[in-house]
N, C-alpha and C positions, 0 to 999 in steps of 0.2 A: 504494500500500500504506500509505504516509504517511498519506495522509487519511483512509481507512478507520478505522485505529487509530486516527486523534483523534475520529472521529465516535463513534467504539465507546466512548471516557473520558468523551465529553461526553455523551451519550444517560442519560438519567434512567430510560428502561424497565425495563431491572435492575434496578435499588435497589427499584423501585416495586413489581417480583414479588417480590425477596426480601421486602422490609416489607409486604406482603399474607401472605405466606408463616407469616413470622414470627407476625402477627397468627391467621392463625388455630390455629397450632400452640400458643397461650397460650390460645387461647380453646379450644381440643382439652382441654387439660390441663385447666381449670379446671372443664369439665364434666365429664370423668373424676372428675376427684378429687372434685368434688360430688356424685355418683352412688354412688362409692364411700362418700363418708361416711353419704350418706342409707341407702343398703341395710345399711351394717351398723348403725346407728339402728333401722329400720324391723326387721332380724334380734332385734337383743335384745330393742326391745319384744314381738314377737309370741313371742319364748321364754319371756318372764315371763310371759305371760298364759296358754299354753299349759302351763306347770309349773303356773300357778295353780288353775286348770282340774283336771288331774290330780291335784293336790294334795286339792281338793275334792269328790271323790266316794268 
């Protein structure tokens, strides 16, 4: 049972799923929030153009 548990502290596998893990849950985030920034970008400009539009007939 001894050895088990030190093979279990010493084994690098774990660290290596959570730092994969980790990595892509930053990398989740950052495309979220870039997506979000862009659509609400890409939202107000097609609202000004669309008022402008309307505005001009």
């Amino acid at each position: 049972m001894k050895s088990t548990f030190v093979r279990f502290i010493r084994s690098e596998n774990g660290a290596t799923a959570i730092e994969y893990g980790l990595i892509t849950a930053l990398i989740s985030a950052a495309i979220i929030g870039g997506g979000l920034t862009l659509g609400n970008t890409i939202n107000s400009t097609l609202s000004g153009t669309a008022e402008h539009l309307q505005n001009s007939q």
